[in-house]
N, CA, C and O atoms as a DFTB+ gen file, in Angstrom:
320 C
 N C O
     1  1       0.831      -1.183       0.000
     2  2       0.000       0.000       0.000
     3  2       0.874       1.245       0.000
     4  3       1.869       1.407       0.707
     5  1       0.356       2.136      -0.917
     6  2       0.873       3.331      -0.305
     7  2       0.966       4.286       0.630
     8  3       0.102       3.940       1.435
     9  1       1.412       5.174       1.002
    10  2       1.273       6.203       1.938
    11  2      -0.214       6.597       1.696
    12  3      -1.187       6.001       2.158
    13  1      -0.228       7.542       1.010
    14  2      -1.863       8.327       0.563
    15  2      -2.246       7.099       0.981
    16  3      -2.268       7.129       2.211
    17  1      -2.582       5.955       0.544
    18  2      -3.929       5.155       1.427
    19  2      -3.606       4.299       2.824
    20  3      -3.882       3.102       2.906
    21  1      -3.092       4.925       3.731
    22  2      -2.908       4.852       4.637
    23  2      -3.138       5.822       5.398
    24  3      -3.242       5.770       6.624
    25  1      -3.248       6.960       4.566
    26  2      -3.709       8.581       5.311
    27  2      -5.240       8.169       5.926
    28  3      -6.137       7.467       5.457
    29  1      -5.126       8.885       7.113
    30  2      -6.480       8.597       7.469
    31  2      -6.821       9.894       7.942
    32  3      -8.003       9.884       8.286
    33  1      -6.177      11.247       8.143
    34  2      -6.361      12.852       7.821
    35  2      -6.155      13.425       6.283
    36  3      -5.280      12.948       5.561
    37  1      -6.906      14.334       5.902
    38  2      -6.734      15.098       4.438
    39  2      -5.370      15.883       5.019
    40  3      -5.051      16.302       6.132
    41  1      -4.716      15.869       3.673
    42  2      -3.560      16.801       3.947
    43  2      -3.759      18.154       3.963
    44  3      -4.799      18.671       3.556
    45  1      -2.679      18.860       4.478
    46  2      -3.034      20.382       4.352
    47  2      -3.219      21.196       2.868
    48  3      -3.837      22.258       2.799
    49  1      -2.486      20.430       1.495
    50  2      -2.770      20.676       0.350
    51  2      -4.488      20.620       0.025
    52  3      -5.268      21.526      -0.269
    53  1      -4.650      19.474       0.174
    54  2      -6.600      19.255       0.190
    55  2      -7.526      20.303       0.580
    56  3      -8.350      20.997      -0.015
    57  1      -6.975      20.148       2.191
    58  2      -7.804      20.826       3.200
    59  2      -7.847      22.432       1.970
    60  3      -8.907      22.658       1.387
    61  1      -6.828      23.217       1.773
    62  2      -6.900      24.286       1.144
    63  2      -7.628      24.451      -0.216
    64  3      -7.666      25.477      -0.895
    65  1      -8.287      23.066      -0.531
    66  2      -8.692      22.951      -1.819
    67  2     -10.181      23.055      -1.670
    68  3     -10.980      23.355      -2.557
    69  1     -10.458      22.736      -0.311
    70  2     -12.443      23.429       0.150
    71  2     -12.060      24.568       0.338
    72  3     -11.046      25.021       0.867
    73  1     -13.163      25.143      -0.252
    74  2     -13.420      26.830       0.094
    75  2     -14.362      26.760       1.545
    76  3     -14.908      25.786       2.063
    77  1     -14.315      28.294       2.006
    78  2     -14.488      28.054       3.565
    79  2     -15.953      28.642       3.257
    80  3     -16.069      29.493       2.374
    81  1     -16.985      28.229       3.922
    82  2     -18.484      28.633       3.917
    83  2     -18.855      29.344       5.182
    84  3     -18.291      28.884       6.175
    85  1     -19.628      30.305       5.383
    86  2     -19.962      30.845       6.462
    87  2     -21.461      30.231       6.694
    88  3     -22.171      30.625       5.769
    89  1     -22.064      29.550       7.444
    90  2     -23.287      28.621       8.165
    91  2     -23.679      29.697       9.190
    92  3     -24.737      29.386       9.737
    93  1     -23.291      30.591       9.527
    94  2     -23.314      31.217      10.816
    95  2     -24.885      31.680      10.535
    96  3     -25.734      31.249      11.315
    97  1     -25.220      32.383       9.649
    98  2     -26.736      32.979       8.841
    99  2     -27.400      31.789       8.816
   100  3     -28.416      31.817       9.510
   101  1     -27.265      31.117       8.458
   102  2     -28.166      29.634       8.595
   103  2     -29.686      29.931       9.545
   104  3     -29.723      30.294      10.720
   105  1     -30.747      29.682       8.733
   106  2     -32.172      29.545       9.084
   107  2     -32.221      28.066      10.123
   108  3     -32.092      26.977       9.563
   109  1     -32.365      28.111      11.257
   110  2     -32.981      26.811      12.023
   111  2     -34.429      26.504      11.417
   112  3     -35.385      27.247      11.197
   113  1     -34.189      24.795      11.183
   114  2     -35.942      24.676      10.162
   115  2     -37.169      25.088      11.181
   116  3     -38.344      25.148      10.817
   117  1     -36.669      25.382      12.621
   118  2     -38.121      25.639      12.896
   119  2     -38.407      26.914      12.964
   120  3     -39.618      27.082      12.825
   121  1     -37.791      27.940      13.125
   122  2     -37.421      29.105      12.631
   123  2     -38.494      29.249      11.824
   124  3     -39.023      30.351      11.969
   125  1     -39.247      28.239      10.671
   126  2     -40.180      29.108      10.016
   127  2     -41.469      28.777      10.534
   128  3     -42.445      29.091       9.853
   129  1     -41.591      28.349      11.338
   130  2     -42.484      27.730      12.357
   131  2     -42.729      29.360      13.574
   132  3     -43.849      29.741      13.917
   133  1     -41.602      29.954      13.950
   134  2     -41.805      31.059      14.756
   135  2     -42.093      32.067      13.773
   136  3     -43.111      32.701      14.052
   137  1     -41.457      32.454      12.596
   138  2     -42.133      33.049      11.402
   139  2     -43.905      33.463      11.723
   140  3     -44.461      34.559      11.668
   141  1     -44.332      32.409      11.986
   142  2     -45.736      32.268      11.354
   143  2     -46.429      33.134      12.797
   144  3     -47.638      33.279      12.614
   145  1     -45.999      33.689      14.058
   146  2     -46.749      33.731      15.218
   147  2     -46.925      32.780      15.701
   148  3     -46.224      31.796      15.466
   149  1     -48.239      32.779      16.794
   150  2     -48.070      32.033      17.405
   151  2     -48.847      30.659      17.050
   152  3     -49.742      30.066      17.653
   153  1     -48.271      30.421      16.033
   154  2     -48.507      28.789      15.623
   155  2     -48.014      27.607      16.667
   156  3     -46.860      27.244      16.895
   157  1     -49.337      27.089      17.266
   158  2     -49.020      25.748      18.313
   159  2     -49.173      24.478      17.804
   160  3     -48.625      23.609      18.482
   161  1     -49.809      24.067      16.716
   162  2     -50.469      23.219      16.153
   163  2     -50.392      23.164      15.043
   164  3     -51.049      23.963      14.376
   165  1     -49.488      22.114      14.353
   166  2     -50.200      21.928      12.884
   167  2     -51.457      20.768      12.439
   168  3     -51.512      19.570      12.718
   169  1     -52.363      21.566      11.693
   170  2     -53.551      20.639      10.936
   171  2     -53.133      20.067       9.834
   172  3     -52.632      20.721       8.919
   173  1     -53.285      18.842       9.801
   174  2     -53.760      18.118       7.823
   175  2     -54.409      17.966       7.578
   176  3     -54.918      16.972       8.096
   177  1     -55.339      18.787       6.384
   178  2     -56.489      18.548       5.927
   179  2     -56.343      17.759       4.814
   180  3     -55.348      17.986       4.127
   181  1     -57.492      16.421       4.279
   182  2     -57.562      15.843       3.030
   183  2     -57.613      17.480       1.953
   184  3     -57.873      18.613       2.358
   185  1     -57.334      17.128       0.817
   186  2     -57.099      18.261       0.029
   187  2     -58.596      18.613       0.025
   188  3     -58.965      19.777       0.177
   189  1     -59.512      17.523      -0.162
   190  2     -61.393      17.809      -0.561
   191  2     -61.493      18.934       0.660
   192  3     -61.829      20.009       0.162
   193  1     -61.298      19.042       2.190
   194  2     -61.395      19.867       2.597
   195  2     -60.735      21.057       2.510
   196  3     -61.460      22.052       2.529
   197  1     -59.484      21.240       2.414
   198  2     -58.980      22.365       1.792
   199  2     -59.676      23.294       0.583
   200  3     -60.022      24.470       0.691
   201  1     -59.780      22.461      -0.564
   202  2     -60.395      23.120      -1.673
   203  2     -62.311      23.594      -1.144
   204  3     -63.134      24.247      -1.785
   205  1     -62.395      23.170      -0.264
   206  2     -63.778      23.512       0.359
   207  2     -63.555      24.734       0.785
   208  3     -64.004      25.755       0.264
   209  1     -62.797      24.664       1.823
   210  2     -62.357      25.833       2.868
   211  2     -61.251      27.161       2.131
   212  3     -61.097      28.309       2.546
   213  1     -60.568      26.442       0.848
   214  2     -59.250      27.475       0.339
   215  2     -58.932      28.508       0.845
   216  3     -58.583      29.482       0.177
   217  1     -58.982      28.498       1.965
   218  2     -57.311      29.374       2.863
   219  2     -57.498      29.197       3.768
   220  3     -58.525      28.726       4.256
   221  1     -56.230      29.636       4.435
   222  2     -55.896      28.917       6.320
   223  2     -56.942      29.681       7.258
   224  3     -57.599      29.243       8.203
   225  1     -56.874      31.363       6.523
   226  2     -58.260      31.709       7.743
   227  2     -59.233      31.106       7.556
   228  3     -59.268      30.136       8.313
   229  1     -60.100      31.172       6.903
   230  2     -61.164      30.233       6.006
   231  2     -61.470      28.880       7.001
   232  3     -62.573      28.724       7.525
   233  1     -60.534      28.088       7.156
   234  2     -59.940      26.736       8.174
   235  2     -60.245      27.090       9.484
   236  3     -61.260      26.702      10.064
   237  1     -59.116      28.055      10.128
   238  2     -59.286      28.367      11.680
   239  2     -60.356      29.397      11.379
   240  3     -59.977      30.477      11.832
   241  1     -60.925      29.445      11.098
   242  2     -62.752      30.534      11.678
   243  2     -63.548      29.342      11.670
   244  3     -64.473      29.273      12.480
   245  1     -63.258      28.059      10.605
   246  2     -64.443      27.139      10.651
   247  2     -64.257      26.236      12.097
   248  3     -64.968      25.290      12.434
   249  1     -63.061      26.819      12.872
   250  2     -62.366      25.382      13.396
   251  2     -63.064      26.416      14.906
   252  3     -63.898      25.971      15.695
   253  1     -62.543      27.601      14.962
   254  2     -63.412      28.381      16.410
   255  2     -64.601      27.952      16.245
   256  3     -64.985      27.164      17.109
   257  1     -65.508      28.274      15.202
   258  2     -66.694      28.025      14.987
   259  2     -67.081      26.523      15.865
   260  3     -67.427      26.477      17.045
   261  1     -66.985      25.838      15.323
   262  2     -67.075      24.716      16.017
   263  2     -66.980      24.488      17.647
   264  3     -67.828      24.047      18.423
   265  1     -65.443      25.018      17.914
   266  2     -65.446      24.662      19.161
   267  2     -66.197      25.648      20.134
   268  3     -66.288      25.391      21.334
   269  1     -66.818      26.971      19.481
   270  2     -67.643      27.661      19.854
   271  2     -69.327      27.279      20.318
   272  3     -69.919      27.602      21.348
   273  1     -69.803      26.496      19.170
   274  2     -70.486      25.539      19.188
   275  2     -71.108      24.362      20.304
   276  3     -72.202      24.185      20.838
   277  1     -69.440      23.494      20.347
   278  2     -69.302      22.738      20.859
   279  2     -70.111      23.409      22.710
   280  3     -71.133      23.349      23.395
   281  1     -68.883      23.918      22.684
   282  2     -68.881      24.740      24.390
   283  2     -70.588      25.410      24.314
   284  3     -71.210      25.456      25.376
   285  1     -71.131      25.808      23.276
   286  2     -72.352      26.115      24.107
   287  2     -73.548      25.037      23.973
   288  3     -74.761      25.237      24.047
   289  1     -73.013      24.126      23.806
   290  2     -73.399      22.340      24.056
   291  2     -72.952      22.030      25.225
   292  3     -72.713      20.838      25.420
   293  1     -72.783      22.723      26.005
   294  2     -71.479      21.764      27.201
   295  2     -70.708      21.474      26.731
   296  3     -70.212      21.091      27.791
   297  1     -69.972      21.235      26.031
   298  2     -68.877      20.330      25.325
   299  2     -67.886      21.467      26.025
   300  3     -68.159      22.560      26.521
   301  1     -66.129      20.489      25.798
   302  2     -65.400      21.920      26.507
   303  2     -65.061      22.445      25.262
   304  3     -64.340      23.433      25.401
   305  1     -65.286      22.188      24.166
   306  2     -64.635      23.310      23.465
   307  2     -63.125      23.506      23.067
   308  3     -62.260      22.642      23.207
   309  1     -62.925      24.816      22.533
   310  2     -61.445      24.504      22.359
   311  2     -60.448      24.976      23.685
   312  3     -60.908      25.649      24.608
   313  1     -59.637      24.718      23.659
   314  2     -58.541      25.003      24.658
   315  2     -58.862      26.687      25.976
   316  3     -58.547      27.828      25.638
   317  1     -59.460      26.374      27.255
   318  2     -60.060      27.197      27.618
   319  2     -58.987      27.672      29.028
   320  3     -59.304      28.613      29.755
């Protein structure tokens, strides 16, 4: 065998052959999760309900609605 495959570090020739990247700016993925306010919950709707409802307010007004509903059923409702 040779040397080179016995290397088990990149040499300092190599090493100089990556360019250096700055990550520091880097978005954390949940980061777009705090983006949004105060989003606690994500929903999945089948698409048939989506295209019913087509947009997210549209969704959460039908979704208070309900638990509005609910609660003046007795029911508890949504998160009280």
């Amino acid at each position: 065998m040779s040397k080179e495959a016995d290397q088990t570090e990149p040499s300092e020739e190599s090493l100089r052959e990556i360019p250096e990247v700055d990550f520091s700016k880097g978005i954390r993925p949940n980061r777009y999760a705090n983006l949004r306010g105060e989003l606690e919950r994500a929903v999945y709707l089948p698409k048939e309900l989506w295209d019913h409802f087509g947009s997210e307010e549209k969704v959460v007004e039908a979704l208070k609605r309900l638990a509005d509903a609910s609660r003046d059923e007795g029911g508890r409702g949504a998160a009280e």
